[in-house]
DRENPA-3360 file (N, C-alpha, C; in nm, 2 decimals, always signed):
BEGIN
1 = XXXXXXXX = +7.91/+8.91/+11.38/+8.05/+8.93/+11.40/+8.10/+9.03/+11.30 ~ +8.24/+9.10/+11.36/+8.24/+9.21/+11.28/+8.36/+9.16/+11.15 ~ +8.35/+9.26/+11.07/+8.45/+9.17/+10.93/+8.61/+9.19/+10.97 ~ +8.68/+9.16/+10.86/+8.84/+9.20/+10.89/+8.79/+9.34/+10.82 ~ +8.78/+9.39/+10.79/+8.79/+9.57/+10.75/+8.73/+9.62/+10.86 ~ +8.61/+9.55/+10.88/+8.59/+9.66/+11.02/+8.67/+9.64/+11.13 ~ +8.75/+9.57/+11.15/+8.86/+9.56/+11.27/+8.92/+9.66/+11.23 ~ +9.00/+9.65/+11.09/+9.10/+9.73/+11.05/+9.11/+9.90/+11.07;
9 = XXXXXXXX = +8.94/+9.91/+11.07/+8.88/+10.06/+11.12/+8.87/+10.08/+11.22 ~ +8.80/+10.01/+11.32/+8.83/+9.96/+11.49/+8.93/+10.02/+11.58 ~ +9.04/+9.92/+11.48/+9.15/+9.95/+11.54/+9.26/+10.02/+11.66 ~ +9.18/+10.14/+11.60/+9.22/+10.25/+11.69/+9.17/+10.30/+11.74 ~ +9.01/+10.30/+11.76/+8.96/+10.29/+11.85/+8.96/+10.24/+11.97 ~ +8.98/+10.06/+11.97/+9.02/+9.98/+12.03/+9.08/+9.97/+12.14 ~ +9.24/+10.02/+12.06/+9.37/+10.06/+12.11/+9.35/+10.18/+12.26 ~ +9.23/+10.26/+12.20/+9.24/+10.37/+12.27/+9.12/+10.42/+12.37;
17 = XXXXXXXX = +9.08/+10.26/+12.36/+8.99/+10.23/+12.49/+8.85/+10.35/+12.45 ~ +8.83/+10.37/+12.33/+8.67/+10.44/+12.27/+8.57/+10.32/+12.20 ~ +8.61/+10.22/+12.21/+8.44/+10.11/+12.18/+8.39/+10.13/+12.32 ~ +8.27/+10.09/+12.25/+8.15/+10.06/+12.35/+8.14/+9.90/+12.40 ~ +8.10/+9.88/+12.48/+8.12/+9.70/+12.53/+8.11/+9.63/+12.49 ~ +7.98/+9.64/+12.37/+7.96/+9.58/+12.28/+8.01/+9.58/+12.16 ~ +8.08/+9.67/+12.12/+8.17/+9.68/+12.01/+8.31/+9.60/+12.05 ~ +8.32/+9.64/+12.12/+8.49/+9.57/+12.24/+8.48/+9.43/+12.23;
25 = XXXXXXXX = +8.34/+9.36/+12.27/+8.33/+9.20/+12.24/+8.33/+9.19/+12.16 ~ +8.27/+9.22/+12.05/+8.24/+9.20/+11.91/+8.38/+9.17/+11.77 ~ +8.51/+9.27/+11.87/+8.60/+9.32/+11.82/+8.69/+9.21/+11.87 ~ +8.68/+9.20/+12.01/+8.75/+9.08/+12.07/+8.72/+8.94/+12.01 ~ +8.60/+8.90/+12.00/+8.56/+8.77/+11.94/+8.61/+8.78/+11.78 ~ +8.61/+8.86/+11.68/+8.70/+8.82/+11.57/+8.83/+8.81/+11.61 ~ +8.90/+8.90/+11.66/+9.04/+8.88/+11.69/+9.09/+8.78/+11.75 ~ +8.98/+8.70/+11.82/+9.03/+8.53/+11.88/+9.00/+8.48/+11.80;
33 = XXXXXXXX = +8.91/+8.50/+11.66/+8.89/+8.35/+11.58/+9.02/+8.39/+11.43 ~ +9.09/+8.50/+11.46/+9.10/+8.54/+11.28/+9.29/+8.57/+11.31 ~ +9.30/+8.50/+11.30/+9.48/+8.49/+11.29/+9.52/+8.62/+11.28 ~ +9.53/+8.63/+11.13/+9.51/+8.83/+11.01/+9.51/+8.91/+11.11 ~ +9.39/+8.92/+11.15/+9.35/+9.03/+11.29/+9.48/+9.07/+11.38 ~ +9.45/+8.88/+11.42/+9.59/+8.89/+11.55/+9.69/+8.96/+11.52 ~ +9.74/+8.92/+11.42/+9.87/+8.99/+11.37/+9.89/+9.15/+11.32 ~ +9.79/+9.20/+11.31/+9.78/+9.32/+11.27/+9.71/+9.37/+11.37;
41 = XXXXXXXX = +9.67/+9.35/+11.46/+9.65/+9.44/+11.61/+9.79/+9.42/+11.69 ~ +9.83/+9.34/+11.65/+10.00/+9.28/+11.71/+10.09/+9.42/+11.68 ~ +10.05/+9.40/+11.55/+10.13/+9.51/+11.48/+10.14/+9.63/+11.54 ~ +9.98/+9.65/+11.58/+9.93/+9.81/+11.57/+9.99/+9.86/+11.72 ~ +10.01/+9.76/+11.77/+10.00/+9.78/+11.93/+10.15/+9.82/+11.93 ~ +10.26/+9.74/+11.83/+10.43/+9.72/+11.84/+10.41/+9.90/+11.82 ~ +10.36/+9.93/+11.69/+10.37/+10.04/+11.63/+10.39/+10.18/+11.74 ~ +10.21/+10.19/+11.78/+10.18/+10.24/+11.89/+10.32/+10.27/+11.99;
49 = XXXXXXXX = +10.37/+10.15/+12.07/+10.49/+10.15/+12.12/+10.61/+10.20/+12.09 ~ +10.64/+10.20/+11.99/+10.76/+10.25/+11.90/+10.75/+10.38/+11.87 ~ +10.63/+10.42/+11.82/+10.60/+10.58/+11.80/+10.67/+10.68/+11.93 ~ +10.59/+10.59/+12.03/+10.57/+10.68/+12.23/+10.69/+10.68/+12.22 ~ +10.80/+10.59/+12.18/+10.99/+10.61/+12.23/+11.07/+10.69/+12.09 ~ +10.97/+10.73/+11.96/+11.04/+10.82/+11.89/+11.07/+10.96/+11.94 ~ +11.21/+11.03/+11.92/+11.21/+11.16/+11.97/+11.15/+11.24/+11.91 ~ +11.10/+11.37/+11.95/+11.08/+11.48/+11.88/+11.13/+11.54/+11.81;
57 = XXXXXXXX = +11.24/+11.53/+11.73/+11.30/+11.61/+11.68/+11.26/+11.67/+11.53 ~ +11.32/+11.79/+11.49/+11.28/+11.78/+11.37/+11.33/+11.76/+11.29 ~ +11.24/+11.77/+11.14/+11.32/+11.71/+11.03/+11.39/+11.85/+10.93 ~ +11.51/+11.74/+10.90/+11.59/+11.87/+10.89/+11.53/+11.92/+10.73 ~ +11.57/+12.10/+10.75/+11.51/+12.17/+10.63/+11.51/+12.10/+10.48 ~ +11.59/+12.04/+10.48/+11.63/+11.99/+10.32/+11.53/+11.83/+10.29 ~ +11.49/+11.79/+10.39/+11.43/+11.70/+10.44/+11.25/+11.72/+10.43 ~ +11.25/+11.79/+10.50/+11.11/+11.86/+10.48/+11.07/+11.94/+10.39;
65 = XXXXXXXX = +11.17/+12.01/+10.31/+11.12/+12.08/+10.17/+11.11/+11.95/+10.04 ~ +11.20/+11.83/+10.04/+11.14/+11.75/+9.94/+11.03/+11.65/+9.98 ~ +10.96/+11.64/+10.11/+10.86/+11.58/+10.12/+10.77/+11.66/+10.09 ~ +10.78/+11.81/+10.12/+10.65/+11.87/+10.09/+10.63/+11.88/+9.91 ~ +10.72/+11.88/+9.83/+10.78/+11.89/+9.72/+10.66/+11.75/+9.66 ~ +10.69/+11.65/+9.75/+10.66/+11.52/+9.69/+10.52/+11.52/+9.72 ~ +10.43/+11.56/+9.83/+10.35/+11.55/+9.86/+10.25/+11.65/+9.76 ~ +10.31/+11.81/+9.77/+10.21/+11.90/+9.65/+10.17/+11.84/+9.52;
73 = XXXXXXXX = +10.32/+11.76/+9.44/+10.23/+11.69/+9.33/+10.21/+11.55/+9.34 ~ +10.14/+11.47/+9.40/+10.14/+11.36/+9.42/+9.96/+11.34/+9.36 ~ +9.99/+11.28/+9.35/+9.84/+11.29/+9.22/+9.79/+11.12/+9.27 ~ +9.62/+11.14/+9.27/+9.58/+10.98/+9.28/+9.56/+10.91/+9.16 ~ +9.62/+10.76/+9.16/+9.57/+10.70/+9.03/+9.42/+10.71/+8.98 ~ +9.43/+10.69/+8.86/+9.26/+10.71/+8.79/+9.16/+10.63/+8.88 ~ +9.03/+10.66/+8.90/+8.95/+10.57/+8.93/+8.96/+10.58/+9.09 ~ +9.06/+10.64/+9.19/+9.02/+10.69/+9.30/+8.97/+10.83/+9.33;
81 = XX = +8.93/+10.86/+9.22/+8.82/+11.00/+9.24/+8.89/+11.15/+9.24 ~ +8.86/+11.25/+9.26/+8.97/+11.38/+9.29/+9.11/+11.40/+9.36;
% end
């Protein structure tokens, strides 16, 4: 059976109908025994849905210059590597 992390990786594969049959059962049988799962494929699926009805618009300049701002120096804590 497969773990809760490997659902969590699954996931969207899942969602997007790329397992194999046997990965599909495998994925299906934890998510009927594992509450966690349930809830967080629940999630994934609301998410999924909510994204498809976001508009396209963009984000406005002043908007997008402090995210990029925040993102260039955003640095990982020690011990997660480069």
């Amino acid at each position: 059976m497969l773990t809760c992390r490997e659902i969590t990786a699954l996931v969207t594969d899942y969602l997007e109908g790329r397992l194999t049959f046997g990965q599909r059962v495998r994925f299906q049988l934890h998510v009927g025994m594992c509450r966690s799962c349930r809830r967080y494929l629940s999630q994934m699926r609301a998410t999924v849905r909510m994204l498809g009805k976001v508009p396209d618009e963009p984000l406005p300049p002043d908007v997008e210059d402090a995210m990029l701002k925040q993102f260039r120096t955003w640095k990982k804590p020690p011990g997660e590597g480069g």
